[in-house]
mmCIF file of the N, C-alpha and C atoms, coordinates in Angstrom:
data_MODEL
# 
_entry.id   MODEL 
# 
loop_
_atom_site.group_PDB 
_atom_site.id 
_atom_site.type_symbol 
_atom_site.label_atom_id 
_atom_site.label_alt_id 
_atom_site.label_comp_id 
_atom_site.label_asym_id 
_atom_site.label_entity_id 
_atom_site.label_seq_id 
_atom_site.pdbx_PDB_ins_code 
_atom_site.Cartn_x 
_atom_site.Cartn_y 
_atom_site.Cartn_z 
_atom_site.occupancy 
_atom_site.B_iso_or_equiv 
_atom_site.pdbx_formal_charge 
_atom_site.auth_seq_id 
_atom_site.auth_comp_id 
_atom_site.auth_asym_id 
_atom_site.auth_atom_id 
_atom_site.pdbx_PDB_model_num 
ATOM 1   N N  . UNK A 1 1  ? -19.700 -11.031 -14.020 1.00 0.00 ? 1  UNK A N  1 
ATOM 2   C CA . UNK A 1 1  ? -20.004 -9.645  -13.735 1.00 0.00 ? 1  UNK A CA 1 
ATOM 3   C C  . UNK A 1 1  ? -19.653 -9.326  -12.294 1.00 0.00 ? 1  UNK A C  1 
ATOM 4   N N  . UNK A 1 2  ? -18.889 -7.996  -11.823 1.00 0.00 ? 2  UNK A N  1 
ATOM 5   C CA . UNK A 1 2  ? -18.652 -7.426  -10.872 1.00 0.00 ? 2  UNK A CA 1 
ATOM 6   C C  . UNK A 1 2  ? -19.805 -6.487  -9.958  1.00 0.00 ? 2  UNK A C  1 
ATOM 7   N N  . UNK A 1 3  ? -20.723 -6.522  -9.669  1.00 0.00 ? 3  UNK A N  1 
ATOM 8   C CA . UNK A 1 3  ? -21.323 -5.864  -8.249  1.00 0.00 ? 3  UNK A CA 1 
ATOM 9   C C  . UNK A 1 3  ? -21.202 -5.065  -7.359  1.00 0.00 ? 3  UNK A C  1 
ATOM 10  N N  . UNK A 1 4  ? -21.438 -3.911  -7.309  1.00 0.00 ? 4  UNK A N  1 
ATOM 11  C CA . UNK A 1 4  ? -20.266 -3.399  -5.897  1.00 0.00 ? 4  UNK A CA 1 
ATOM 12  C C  . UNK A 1 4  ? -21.526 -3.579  -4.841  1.00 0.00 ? 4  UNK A C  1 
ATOM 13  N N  . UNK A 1 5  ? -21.663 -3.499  -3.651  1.00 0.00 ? 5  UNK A N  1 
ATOM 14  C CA . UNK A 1 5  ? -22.610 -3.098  -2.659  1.00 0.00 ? 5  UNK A CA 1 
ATOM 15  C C  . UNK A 1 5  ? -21.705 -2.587  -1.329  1.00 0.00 ? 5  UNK A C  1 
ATOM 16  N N  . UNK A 1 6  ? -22.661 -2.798  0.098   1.00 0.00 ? 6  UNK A N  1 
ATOM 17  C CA . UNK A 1 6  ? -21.703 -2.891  1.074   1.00 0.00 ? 6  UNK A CA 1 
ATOM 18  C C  . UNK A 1 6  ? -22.560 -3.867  1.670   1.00 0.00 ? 6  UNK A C  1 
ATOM 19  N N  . UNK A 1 7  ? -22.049 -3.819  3.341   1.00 0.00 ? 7  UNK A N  1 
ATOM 20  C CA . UNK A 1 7  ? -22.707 -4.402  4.481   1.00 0.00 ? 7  UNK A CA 1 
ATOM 21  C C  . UNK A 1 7  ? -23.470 -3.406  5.424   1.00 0.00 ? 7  UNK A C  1 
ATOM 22  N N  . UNK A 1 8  ? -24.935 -4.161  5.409   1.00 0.00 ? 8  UNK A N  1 
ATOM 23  C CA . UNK A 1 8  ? -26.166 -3.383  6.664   1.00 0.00 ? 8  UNK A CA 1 
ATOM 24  C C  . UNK A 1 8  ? -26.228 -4.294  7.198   1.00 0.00 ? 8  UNK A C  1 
ATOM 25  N N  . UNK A 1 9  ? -26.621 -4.423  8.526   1.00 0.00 ? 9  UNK A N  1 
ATOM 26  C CA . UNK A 1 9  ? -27.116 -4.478  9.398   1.00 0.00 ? 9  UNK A CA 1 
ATOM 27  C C  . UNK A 1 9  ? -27.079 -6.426  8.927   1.00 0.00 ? 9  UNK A C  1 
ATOM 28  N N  . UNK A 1 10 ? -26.044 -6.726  8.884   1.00 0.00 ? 10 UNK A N  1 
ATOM 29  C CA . UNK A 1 10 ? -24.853 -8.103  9.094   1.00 0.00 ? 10 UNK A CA 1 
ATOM 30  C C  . UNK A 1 10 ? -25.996 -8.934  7.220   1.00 0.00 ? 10 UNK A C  1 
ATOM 31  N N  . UNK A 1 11 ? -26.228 -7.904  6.425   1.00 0.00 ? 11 UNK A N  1 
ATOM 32  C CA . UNK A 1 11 ? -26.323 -8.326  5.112   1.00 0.00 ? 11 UNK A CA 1 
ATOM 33  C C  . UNK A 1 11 ? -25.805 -7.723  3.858   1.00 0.00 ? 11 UNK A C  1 
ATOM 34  N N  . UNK A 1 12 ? -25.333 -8.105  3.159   1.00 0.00 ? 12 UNK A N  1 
ATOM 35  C CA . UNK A 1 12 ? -24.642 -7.764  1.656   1.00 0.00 ? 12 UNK A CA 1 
ATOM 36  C C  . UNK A 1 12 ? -26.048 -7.198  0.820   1.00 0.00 ? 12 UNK A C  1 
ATOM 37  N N  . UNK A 1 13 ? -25.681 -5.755  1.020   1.00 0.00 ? 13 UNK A N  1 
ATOM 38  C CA . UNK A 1 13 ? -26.611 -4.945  0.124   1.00 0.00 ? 13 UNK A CA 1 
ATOM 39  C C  . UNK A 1 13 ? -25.899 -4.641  -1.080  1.00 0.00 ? 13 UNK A C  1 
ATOM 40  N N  . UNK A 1 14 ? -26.607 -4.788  -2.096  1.00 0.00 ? 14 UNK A N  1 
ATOM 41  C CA . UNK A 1 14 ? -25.823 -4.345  -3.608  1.00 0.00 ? 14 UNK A CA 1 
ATOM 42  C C  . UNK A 1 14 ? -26.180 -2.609  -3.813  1.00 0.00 ? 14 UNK A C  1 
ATOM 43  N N  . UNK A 1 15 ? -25.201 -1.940  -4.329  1.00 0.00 ? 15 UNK A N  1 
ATOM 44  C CA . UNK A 1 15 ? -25.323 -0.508  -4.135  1.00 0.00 ? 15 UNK A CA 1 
ATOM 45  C C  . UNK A 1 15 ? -26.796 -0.047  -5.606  1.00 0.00 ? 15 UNK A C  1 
ATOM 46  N N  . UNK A 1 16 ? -26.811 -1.008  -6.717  1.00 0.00 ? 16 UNK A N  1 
ATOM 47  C CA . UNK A 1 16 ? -27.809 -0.914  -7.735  1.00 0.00 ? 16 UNK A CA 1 
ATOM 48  C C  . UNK A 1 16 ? -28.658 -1.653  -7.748  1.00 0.00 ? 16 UNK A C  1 
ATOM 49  N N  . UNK A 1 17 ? -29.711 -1.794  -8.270  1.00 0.00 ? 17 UNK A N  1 
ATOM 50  C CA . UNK A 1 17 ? -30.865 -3.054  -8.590  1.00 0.00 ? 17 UNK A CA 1 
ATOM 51  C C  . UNK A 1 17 ? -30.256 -4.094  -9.359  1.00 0.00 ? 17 UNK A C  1 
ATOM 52  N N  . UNK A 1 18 ? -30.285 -5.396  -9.067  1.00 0.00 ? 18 UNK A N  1 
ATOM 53  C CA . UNK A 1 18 ? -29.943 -6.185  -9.935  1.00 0.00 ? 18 UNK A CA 1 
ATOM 54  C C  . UNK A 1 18 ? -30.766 -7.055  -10.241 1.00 0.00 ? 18 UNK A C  1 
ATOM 55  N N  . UNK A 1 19 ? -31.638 -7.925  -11.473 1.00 0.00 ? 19 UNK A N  1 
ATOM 56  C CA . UNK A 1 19 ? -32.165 -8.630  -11.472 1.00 0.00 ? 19 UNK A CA 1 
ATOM 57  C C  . UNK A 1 19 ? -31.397 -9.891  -11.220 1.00 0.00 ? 19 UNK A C  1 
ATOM 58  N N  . UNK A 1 20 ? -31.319 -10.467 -10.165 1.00 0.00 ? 20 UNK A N  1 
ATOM 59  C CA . UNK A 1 20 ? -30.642 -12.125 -10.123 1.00 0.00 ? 20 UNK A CA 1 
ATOM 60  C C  . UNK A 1 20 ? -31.710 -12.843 -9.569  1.00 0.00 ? 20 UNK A C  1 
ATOM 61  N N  . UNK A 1 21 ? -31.177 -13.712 -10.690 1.00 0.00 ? 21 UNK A N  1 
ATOM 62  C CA . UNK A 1 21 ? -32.261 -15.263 -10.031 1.00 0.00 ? 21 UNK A CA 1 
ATOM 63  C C  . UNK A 1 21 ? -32.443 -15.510 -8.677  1.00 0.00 ? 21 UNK A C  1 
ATOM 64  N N  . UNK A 1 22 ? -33.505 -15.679 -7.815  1.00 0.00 ? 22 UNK A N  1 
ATOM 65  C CA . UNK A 1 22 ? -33.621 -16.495 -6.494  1.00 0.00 ? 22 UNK A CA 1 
ATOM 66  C C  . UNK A 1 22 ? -32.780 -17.840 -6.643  1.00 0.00 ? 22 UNK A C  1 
ATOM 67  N N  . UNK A 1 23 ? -31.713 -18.030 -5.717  1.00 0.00 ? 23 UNK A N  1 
ATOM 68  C CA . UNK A 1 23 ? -30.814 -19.035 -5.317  1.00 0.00 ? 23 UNK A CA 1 
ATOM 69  C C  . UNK A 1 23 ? -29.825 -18.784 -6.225  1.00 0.00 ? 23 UNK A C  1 
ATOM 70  N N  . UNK A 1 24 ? -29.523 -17.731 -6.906  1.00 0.00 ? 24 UNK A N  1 
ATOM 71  C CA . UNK A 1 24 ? -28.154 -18.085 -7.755  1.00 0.00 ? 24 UNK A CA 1 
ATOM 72  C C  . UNK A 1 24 ? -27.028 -17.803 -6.453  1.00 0.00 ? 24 UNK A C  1 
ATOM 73  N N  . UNK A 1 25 ? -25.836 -18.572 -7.102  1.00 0.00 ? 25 UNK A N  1 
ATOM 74  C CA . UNK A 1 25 ? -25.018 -18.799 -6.105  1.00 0.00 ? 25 UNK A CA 1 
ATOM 75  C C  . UNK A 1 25 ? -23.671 -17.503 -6.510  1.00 0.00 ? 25 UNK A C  1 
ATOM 76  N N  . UNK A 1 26 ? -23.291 -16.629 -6.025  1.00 0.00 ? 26 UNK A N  1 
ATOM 77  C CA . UNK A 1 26 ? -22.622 -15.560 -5.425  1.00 0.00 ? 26 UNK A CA 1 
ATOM 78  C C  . UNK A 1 26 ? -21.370 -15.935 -5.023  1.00 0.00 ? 26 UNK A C  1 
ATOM 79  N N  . UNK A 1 27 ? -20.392 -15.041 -5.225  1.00 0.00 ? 27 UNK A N  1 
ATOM 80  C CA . UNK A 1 27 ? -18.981 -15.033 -4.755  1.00 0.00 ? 27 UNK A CA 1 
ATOM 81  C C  . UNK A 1 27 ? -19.107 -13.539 -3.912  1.00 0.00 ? 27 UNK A C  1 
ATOM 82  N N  . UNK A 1 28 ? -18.494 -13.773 -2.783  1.00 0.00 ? 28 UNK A N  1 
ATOM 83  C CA . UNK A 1 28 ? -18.058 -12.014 -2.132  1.00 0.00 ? 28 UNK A CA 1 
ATOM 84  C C  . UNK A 1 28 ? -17.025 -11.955 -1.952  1.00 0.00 ? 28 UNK A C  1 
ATOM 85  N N  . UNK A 1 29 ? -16.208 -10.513 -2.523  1.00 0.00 ? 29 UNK A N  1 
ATOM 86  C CA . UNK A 1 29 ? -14.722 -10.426 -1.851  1.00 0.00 ? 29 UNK A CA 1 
ATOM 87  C C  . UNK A 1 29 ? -15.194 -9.252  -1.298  1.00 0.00 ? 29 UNK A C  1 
ATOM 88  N N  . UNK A 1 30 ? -14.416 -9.279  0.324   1.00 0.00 ? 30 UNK A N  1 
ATOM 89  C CA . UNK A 1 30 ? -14.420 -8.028  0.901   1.00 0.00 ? 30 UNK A CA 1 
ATOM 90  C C  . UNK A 1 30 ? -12.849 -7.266  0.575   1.00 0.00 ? 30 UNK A C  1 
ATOM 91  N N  . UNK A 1 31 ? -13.351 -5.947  0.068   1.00 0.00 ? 31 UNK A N  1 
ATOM 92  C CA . UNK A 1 31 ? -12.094 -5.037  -0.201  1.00 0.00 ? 31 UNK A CA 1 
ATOM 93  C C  . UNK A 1 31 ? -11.761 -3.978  1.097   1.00 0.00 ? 31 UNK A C  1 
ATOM 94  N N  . UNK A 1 32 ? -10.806 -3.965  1.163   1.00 0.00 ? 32 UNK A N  1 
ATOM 95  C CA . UNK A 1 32 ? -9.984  -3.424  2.090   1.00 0.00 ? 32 UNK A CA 1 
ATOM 96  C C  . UNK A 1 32 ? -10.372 -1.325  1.893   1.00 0.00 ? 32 UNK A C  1 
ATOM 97  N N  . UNK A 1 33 ? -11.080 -0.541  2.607   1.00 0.00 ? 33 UNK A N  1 
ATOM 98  C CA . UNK A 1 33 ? -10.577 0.438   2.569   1.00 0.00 ? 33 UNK A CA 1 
ATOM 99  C C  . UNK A 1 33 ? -9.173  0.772   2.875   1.00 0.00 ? 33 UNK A C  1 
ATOM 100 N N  . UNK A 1 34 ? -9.368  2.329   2.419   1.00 0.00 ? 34 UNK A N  1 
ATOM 101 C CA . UNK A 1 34 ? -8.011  3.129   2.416   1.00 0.00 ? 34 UNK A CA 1 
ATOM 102 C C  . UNK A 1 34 ? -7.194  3.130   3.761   1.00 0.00 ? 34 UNK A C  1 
ATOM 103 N N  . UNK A 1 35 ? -8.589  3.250   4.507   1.00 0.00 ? 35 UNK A N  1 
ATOM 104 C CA . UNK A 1 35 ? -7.998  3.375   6.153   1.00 0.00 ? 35 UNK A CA 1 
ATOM 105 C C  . UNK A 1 35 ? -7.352  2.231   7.207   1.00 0.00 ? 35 UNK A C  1 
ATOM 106 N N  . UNK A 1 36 ? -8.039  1.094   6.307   1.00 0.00 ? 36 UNK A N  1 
ATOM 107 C CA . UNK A 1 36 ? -7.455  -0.302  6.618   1.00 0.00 ? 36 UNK A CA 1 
ATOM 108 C C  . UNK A 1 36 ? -6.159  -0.614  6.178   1.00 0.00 ? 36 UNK A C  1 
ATOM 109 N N  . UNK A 1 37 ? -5.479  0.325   5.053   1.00 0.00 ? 37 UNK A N  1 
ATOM 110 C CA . UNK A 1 37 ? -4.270  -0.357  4.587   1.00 0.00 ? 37 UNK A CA 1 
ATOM 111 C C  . UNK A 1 37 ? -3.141  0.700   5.104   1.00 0.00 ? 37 UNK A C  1 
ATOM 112 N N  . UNK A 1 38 ? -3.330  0.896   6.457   1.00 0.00 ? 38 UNK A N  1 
ATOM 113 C CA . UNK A 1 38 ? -2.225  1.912   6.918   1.00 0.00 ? 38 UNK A CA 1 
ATOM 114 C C  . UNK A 1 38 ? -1.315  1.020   7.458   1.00 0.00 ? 38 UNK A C  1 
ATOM 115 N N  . UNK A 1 39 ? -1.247  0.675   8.367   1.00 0.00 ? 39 UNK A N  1 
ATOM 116 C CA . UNK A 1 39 ? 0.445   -0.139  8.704   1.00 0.00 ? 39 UNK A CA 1 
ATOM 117 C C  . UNK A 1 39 ? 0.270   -1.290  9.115   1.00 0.00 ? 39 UNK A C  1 
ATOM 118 N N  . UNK A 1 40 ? -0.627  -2.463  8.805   1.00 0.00 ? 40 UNK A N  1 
ATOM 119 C CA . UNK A 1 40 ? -1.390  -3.672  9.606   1.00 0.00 ? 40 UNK A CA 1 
ATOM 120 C C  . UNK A 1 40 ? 0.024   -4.499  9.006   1.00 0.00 ? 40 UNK A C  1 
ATOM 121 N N  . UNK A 1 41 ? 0.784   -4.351  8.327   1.00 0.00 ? 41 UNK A N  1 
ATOM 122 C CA . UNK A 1 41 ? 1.126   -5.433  8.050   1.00 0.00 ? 41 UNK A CA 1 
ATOM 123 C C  . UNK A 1 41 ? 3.282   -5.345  8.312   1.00 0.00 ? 41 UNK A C  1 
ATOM 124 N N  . UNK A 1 42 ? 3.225   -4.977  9.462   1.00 0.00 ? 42 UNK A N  1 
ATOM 125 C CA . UNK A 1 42 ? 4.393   -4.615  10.138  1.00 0.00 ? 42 UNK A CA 1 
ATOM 126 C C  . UNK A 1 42 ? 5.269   -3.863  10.263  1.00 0.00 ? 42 UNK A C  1 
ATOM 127 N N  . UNK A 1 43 ? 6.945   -3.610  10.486  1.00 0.00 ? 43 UNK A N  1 
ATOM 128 C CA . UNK A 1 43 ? 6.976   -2.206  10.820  1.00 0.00 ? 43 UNK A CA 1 
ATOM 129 C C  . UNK A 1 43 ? 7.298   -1.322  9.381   1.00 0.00 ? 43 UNK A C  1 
ATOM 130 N N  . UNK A 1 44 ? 7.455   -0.216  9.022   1.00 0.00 ? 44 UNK A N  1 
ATOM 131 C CA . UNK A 1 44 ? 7.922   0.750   8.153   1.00 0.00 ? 44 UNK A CA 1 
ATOM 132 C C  . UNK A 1 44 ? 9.012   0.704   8.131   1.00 0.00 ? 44 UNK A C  1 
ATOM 133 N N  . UNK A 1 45 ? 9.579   0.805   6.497   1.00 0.00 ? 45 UNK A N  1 
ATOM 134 C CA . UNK A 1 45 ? 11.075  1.130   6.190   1.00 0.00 ? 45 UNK A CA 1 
ATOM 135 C C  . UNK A 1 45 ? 11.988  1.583   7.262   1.00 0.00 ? 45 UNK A C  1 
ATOM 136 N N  . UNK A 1 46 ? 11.245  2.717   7.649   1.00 0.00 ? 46 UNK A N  1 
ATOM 137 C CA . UNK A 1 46 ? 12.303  3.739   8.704   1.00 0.00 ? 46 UNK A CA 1 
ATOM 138 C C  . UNK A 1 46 ? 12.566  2.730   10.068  1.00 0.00 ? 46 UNK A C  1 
ATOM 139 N N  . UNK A 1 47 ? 11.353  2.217   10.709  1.00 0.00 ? 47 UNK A N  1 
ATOM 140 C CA . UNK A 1 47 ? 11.416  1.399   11.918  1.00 0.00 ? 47 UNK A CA 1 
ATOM 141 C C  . UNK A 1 47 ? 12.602  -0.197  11.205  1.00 0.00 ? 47 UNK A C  1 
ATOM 142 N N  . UNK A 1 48 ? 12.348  -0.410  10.418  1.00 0.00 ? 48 UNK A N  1 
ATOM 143 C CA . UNK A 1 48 ? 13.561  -1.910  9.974   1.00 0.00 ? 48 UNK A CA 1 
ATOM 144 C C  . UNK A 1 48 ? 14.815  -1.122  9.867   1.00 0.00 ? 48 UNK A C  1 
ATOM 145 N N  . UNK A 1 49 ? 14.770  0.026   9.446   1.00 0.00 ? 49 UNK A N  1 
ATOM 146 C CA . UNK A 1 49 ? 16.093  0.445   9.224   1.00 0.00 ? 49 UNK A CA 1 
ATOM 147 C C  . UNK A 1 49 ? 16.621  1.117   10.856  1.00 0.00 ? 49 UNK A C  1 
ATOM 148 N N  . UNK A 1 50 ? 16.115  1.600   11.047  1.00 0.00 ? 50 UNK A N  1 
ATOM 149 C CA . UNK A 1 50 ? 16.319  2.536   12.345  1.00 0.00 ? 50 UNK A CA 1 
ATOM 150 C C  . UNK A 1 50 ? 17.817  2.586   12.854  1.00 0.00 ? 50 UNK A C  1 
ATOM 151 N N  . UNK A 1 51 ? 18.374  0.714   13.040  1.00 0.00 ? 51 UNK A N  1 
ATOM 152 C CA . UNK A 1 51 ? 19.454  0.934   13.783  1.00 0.00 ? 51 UNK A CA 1 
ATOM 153 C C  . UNK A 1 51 ? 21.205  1.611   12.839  1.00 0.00 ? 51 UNK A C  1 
ATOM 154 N N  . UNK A 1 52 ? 20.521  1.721   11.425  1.00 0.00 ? 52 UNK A N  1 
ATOM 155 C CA . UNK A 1 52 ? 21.622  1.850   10.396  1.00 0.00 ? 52 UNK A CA 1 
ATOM 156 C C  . UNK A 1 52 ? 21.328  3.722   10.074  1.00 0.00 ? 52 UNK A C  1 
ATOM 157 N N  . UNK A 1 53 ? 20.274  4.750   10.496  1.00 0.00 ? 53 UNK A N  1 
ATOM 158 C CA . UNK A 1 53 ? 20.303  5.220   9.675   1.00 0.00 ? 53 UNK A CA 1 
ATOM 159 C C  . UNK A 1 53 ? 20.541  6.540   10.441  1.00 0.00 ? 53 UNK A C  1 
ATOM 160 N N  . UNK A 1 54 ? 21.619  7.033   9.491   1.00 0.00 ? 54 UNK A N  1 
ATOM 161 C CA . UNK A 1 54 ? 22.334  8.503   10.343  1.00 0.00 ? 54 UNK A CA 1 
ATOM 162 C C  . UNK A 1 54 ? 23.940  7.770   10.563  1.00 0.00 ? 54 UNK A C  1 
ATOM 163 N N  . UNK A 1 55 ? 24.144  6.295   10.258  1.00 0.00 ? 55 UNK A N  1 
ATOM 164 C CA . UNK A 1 55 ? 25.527  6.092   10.923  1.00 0.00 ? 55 UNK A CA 1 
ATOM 165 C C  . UNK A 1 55 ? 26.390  6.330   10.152  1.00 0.00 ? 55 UNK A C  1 
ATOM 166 N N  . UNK A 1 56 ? 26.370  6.658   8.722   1.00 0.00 ? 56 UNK A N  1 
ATOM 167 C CA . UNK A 1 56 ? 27.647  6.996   7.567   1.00 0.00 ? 56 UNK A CA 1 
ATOM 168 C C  . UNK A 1 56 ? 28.489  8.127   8.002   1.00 0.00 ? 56 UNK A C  1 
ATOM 169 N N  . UNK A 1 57 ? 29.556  7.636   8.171   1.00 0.00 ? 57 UNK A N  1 
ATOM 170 C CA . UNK A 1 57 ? 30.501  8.554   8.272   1.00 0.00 ? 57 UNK A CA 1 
ATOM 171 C C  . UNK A 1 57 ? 31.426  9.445   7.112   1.00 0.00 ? 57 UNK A C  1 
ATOM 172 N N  . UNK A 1 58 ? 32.074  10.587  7.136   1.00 0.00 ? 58 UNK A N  1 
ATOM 173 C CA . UNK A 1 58 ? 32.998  11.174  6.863   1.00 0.00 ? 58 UNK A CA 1 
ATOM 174 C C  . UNK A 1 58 ? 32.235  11.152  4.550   1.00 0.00 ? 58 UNK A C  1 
ATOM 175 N N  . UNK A 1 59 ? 30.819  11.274  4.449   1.00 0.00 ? 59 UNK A N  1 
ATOM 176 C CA . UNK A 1 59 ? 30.214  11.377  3.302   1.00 0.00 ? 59 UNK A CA 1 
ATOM 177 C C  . UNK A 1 59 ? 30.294  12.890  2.537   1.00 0.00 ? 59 UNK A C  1 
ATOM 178 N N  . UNK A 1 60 ? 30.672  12.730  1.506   1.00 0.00 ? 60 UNK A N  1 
ATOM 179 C CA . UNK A 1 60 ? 30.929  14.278  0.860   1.00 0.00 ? 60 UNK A CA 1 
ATOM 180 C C  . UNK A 1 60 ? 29.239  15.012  1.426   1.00 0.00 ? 60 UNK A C  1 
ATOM 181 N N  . UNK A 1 61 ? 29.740  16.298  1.259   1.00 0.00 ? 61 UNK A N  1 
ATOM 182 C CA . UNK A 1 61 ? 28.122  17.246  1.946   1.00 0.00 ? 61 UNK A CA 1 
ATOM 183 C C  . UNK A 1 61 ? 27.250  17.162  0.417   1.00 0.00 ? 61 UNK A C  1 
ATOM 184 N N  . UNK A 1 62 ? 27.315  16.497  -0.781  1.00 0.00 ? 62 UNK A N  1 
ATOM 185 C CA . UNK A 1 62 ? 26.155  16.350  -1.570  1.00 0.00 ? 62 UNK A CA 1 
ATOM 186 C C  . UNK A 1 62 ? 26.072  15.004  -2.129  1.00 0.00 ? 62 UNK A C  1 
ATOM 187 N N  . UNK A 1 63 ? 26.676  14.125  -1.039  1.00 0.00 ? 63 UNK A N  1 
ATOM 188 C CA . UNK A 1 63 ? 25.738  12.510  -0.918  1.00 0.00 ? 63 UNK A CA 1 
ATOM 189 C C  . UNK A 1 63 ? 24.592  12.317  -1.560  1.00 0.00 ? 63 UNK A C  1 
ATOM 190 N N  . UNK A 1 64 ? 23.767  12.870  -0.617  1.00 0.00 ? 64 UNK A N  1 
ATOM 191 C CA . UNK A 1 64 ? 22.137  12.606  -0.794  1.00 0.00 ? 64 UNK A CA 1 
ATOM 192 C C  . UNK A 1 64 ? 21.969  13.061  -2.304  1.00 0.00 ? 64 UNK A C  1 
ATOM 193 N N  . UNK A 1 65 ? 22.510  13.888  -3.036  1.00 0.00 ? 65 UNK A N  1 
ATOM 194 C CA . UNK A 1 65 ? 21.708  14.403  -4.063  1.00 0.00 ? 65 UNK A CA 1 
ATOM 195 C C  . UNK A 1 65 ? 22.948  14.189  -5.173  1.00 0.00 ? 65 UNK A C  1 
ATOM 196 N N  . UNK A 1 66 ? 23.876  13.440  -5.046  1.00 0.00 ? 66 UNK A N  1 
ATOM 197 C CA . UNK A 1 66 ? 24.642  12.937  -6.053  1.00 0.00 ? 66 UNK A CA 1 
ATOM 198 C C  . UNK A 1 66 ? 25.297  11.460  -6.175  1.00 0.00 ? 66 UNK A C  1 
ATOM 199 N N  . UNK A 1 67 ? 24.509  10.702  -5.218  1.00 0.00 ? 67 UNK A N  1 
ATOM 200 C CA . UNK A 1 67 ? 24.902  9.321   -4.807  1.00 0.00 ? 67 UNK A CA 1 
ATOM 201 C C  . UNK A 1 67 ? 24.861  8.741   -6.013  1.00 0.00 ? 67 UNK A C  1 
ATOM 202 N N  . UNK A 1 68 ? 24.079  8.742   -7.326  1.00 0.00 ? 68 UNK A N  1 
ATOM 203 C CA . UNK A 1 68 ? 24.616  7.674   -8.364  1.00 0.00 ? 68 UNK A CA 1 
ATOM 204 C C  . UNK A 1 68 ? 26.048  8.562   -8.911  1.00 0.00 ? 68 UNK A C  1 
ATOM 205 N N  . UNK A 1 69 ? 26.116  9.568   -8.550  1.00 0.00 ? 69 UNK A N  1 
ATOM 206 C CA . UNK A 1 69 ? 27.547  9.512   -9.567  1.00 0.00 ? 69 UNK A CA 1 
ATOM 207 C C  . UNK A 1 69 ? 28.905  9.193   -8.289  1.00 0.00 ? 69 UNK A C  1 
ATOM 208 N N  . UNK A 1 70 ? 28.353  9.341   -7.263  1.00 0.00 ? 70 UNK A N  1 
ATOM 209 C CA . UNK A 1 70 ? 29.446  8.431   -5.908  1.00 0.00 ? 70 UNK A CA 1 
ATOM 210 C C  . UNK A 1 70 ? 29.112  6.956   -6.385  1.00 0.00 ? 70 UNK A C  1 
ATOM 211 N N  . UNK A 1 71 ? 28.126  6.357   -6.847  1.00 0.00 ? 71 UNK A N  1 
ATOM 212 C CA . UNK A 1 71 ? 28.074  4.906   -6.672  1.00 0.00 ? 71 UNK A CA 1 
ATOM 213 C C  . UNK A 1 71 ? 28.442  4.482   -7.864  1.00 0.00 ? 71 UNK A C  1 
ATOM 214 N N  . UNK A 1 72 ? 28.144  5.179   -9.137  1.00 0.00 ? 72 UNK A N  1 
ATOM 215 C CA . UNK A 1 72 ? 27.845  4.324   -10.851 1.00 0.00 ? 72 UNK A CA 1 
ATOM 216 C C  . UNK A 1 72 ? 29.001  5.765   -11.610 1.00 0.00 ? 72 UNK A C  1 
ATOM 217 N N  . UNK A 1 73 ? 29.173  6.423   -11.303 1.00 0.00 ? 73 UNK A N  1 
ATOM 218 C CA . UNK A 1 73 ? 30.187  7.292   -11.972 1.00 0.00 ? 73 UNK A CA 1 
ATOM 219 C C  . UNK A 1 73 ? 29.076  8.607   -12.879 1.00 0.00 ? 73 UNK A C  1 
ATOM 220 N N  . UNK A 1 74 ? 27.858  8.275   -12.899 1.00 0.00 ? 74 UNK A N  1 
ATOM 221 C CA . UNK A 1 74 ? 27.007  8.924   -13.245 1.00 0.00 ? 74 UNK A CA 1 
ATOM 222 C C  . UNK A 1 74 ? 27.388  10.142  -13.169 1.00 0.00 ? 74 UNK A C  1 
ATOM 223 N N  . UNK A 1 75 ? 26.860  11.508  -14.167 1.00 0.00 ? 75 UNK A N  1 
ATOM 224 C CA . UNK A 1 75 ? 26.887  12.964  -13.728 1.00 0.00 ? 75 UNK A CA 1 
ATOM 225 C C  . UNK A 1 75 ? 26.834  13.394  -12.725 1.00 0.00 ? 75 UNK A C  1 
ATOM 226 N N  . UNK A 1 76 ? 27.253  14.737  -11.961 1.00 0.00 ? 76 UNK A N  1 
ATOM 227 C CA . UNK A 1 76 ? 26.569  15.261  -11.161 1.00 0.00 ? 76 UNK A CA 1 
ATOM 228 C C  . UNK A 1 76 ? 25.428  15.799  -11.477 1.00 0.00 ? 76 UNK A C  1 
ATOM 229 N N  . UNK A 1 77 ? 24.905  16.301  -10.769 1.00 0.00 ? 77 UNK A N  1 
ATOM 230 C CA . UNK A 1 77 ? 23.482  16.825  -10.857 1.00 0.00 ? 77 UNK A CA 1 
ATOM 231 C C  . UNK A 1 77 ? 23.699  18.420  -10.633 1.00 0.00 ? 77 UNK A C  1 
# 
């Protein structure tokens, strides 16, 4: 069974009543809020790409919005 609670005051409060045995033994995973999963884990597409992007030259003016039929022969759009 899954549990949700949080953390007070440096203890794992369960958010419902639960009857559990005195000494049963517990697993905790701490989950990551929303606000925690903003960029911790290095740079963004745009920053890896940075030094490539804007350099295409001499590209028909509806590239962007017809590139599979420039790349795969696909329809236009």
């Amino acid at each position: 069974m899954t549990y949700r609670g949080h953390v007070k005051n440096g203890a794992v409060v369960l958010d419902d009543p639960v009857g559990l045995p005195e000494g049963a033994a517990v697993a905790v995973e701490v989950l990551r809020s929303a606000a925690e999963d903003t960029n911790d884990e290095g740079p963004t597409w745009a920053e890896t790409l940075a030094s490539v992007i804007g350099k295409a030259e001499n590209l028909p003016p509806d590239a962007s919005e017809n590139h599979d039929y420039y790349l795969y022969g696909a329809p236009k759009r």
